[in-house]
C-alpha positions as CSV (number, residue, x, y, z in Angstrom):
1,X,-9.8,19.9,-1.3
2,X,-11.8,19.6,-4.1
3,X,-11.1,17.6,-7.1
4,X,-7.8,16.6,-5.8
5,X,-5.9,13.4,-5.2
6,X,-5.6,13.2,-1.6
7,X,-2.0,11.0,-1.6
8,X,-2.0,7.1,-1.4
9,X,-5.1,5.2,-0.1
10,X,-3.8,1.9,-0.2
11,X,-1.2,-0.4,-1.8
12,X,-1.6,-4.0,-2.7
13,X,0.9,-6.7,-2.8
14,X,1.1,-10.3,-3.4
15,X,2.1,-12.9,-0.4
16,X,2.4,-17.0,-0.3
17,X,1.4,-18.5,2.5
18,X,-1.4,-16.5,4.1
19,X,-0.9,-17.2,7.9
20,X,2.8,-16.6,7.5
21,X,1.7,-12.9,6.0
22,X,-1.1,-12.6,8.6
23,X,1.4,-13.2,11.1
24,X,3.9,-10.9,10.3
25,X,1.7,-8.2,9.7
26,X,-0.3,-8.3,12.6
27,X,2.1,-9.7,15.2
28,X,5.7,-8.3,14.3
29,X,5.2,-4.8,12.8
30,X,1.9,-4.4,15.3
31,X,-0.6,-3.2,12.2
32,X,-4.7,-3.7,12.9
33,X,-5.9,-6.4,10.8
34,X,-8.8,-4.4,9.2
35,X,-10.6,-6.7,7.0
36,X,-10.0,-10.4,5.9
37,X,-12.0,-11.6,2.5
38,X,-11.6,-12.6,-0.8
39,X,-10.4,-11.7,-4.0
40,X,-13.5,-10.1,-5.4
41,X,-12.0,-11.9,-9.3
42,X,-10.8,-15.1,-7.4
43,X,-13.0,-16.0,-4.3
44,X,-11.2,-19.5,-3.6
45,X,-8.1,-17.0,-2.1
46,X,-8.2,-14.4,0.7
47,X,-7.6,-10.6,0.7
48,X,-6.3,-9.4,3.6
49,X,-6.6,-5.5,5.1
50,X,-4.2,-3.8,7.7
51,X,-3.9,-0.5,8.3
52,X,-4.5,1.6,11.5
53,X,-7.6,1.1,13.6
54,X,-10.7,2.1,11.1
55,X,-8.4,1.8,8.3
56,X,-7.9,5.2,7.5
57,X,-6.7,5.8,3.6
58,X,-3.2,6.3,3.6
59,X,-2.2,3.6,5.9
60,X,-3.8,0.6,4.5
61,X,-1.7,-2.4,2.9
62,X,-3.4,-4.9,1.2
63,X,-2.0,-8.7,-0.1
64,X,-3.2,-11.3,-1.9
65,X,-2.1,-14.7,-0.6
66,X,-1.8,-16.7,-3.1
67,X,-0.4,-19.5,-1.8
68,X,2.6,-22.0,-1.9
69,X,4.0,-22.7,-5.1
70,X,4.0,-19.1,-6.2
71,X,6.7,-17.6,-8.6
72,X,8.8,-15.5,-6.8
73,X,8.9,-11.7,-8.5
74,X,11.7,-9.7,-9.9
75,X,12.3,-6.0,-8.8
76,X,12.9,-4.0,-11.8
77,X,11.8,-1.4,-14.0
78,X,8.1,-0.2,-14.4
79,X,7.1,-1.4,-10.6
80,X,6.3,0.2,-7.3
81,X,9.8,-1.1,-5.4
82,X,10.1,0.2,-2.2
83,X,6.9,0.9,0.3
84,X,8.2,3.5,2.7
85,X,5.9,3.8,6.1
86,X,6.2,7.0,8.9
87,X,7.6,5.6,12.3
88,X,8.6,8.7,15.6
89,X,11.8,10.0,15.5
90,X,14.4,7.8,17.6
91,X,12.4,4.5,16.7
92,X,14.8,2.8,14.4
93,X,16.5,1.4,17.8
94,X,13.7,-0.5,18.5
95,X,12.8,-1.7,15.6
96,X,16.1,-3.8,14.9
97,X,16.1,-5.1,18.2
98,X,12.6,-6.5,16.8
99,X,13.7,-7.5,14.1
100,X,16.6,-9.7,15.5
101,X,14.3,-11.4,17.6
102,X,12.0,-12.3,14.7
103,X,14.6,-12.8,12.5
104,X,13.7,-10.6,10.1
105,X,16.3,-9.8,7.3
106,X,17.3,-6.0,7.5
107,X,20.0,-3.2,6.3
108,X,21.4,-1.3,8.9
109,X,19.9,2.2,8.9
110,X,20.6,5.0,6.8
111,X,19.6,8.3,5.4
112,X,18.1,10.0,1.9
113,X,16.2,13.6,1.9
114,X,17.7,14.7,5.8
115,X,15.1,11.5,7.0
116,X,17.0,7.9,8.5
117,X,15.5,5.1,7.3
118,X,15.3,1.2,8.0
119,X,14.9,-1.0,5.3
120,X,13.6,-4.8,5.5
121,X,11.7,-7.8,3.8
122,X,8.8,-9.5,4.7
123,X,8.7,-13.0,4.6
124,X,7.8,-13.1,0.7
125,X,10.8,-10.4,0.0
126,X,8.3,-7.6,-0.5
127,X,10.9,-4.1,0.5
128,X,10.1,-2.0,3.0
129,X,11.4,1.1,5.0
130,X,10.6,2.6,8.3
131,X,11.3,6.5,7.8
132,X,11.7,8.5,11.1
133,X,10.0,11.5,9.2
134,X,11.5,15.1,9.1
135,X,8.1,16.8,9.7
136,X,5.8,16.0,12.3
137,X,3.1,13.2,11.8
138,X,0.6,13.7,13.8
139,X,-1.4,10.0,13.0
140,X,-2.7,8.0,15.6
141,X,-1.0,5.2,15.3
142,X,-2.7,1.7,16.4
143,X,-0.9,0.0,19.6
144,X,-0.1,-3.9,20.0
145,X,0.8,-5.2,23.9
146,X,4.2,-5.5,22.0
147,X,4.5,-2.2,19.5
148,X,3.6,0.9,21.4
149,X,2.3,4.6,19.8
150,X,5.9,5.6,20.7
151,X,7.4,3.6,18.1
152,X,4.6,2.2,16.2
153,X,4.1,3.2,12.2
154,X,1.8,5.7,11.5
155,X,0.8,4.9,7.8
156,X,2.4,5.5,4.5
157,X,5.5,7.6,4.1
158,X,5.9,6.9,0.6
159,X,5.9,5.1,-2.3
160,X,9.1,4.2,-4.8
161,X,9.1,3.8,-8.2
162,X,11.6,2.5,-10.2
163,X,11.3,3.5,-14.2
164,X,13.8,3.5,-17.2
165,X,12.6,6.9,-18.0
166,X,10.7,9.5,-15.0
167,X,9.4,11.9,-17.2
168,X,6.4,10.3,-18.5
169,X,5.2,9.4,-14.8
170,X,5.7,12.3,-13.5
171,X,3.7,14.2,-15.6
172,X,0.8,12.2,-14.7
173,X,1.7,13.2,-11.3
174,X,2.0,17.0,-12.0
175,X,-0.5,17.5,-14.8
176,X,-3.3,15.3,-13.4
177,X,-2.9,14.3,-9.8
178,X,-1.3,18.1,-8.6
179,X,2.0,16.7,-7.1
180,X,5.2,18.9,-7.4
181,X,8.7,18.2,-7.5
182,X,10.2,18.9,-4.0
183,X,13.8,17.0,-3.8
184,X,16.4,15.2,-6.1
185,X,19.1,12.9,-4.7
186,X,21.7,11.4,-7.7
187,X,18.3,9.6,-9.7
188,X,16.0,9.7,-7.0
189,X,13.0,12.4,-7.6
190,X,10.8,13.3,-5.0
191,X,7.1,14.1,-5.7
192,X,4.8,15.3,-3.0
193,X,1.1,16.6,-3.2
194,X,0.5,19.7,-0.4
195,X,-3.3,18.3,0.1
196,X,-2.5,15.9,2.4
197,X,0.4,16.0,5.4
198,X,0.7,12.4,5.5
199,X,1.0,9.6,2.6
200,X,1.8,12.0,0.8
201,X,5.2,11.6,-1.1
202,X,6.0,9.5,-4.4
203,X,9.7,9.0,-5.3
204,X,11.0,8.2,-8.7
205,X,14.0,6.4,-9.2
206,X,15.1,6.4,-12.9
207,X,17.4,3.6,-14.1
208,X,17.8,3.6,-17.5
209,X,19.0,0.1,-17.9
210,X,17.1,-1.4,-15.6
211,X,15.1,-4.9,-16.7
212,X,11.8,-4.8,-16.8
213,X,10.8,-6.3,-13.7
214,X,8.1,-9.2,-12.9
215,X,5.2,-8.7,-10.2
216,X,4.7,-11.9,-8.5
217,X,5.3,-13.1,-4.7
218,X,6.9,-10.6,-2.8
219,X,6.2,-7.8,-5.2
220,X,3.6,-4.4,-5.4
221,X,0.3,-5.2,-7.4
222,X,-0.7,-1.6,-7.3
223,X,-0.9,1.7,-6.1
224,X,-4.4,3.3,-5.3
225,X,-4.1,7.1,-5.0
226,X,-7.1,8.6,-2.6
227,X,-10.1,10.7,-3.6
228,X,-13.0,11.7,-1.1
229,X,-15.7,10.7,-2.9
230,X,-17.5,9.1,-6.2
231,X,-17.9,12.5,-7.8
232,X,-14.3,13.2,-7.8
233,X,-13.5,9.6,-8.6
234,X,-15.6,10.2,-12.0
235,X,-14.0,13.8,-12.6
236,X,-10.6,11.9,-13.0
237,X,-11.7,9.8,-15.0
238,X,-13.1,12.3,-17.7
239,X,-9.4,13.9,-16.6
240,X,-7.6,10.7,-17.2
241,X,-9.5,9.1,-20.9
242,X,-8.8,12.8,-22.0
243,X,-4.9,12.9,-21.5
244,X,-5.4,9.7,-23.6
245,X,-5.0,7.0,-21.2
246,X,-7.1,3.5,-21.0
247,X,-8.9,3.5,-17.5
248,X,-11.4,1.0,-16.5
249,X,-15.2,2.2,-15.5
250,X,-16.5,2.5,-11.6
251,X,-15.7,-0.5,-10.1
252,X,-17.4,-1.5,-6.2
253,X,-14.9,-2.8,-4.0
254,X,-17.1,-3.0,-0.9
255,X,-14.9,-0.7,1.1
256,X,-14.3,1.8,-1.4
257,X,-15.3,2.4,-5.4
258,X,-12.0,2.4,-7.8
259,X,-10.6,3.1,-11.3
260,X,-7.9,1.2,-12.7
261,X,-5.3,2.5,-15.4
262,X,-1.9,1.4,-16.4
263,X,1.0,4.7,-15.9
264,X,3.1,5.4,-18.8
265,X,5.8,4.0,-17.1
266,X,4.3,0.4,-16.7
267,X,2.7,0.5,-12.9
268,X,-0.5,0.1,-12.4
269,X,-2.6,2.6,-10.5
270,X,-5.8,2.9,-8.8
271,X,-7.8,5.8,-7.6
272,X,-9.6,4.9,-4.8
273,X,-12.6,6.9,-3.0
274,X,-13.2,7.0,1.4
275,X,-16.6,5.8,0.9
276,X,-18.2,3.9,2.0
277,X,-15.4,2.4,4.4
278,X,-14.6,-0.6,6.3
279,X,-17.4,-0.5,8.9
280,X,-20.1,-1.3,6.3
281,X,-20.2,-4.9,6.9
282,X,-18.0,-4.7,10.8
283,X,-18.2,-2.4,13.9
284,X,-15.2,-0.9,14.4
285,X,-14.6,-3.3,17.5
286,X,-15.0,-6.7,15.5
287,X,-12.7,-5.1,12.0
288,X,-11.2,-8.1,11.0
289,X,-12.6,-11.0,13.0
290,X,-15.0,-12.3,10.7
291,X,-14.8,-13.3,7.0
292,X,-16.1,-11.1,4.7
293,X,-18.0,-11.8,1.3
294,X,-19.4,-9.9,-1.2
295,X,-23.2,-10.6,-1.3
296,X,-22.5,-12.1,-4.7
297,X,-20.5,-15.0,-2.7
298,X,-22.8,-15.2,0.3
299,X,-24.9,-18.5,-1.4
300,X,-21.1,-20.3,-1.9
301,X,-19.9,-19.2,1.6
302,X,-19.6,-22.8,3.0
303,X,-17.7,-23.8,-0.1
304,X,-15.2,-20.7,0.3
305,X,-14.4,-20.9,3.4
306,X,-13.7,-24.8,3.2
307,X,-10.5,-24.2,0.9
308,X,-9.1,-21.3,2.7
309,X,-6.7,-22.1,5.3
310,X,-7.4,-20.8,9.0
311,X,-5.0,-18.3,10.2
312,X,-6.7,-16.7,13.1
């Protein structure tokens, strides 16, 4: 284990309105809501944590709610496109019933690599899938009164990429992060990394002509790829300058310390460590009740809270 990437930690995206993502989230696909702050560059908007009940890496979405007003993004070319998350087998039933109650725009289901699969949008367009997993996934999942373990996601199946060109992203996968090639469907590669059983797969969908696309509302800021600890964090690093890529120095993002570079292929990636997690500030009990600043913010707190809306 290592000096290896341990598979996803967490992926951010960008929302509007901020009860209208809490509530989604939280309520209709039945994820804990782990953490509610700020943006540590932008305190007068909130960052918002779900994931499973500590907010284990590898099943942890993030957003930044910017707001109304916000431009809406474009899927395209060098962008994470599609987040895939784990659901039981025999789920997908349930799931659209949701759905049609909540009104919640959907495809009926279909299947890619043996696995069926549900795709949707949130309310801000952001894709999504629920992938009834070929191998077991033995996550705990968290439980709502309304989404029980039976058909509740577990975490992260997978990520999507969409790039004009694979080859130079997938050699930072292979070369650097340890993935292998395990599946091609038509223009859809399959990457997978053995360390870790789940969050652990990163497809690549080449499209040539594709536009570049635009990452606003509704679209994937990043993807943060999971290491256990600061001295592997830094080990990358060296790894990452030397294959001749910019990458930003140690950065403290309260739950976790992170590196920042920009993939060949145009999406932005993170590498994220476990430590020091999301009970540092919260027991597990009270994750996500109260706001949460950075003690650099602590002396505006009154001011902060003031312009953000309540949602909860």
């Amino acid at each position: 284990m290592e000096n290896k990437i341990l598979g996803i930690h967490h992926i951010t995206a960008i929302a509007g309105d901020a009860k209208r993502n809490f509530d989604f989230y939280s309520k209709v696909l039945g994820l804990r809501f782990i953490k509610k702050t700020v943006n540590f560059d932008d305190p007068g908007t909130y960052h918002f944590y779900f994931g499973d009940e500590v907010g284990s890496a590898g099943t942890i979405l993030t957003f930044f709610p910017w707001g109304a007003g916000l431009q809406q993004g474009r899927k395209g070319s060098g962008m994470a496109t599609e987040i895939g998350y784990s659901v039981p087998q025999g789920s997908l039933e349930f799931w659209i019933e949701r759905f049609e109650k909540y009104n919640v725009i959907y495809n009926k289901p279909s299947v890619k690599f043996g696995e069926r699969y549900l795709t949707f949008l949130d309310p801000d367009g952001l894709k999504l899938e629920l992938i009834e997993s070929k191998t077991p996934d033995n996550r705990k999942a968290w439980e709502t009164d309304e989404v029980k373990a039976d058909v509740a996601t577990k975490g992260f199946h997978n990520i999507t990429l969409t790039l004009k060109n694979i080859k130079p992203t997938a050699a930072i996968l292979t070369e650097i992060f340890g993935y292998q090639l395990m599946e091609q469907e038509v223009n859809r590669y399959r990457y997978a990394t053995s360390e870790v059983e789940g969050a652990a797969i990163v497809d690549l969908v080449e499209l040539p002509d594709e536009k570049h696309g635009h990452v606003a509302n509704g679209s994937v800021h990043h993807v943060a790829f999971r290491v256990p600890n600061d001295e592997v964090l830094m080990h990358f690093r060296e790894k990452i300058e030397n294959y001749g890529l910019s990458i930003t120095p140690q950065i403290d993002r309260q739950y976790f310390h992170s590196l920042y570079f920009r993939e060949p292929g145009g999406v932005l990636f993170e590498i994220a460590t476990d430590n020091p997690g999301f009970t540092v500030d919260e027991t597990l009990e009270n994750l996500g009740k109260g706001l949460k600043l950075p003690p650099r913010y602590e002396s505006i707190r009154e001011d902060i809270e003031a312009n953000l809306v309540k949602i909860n």
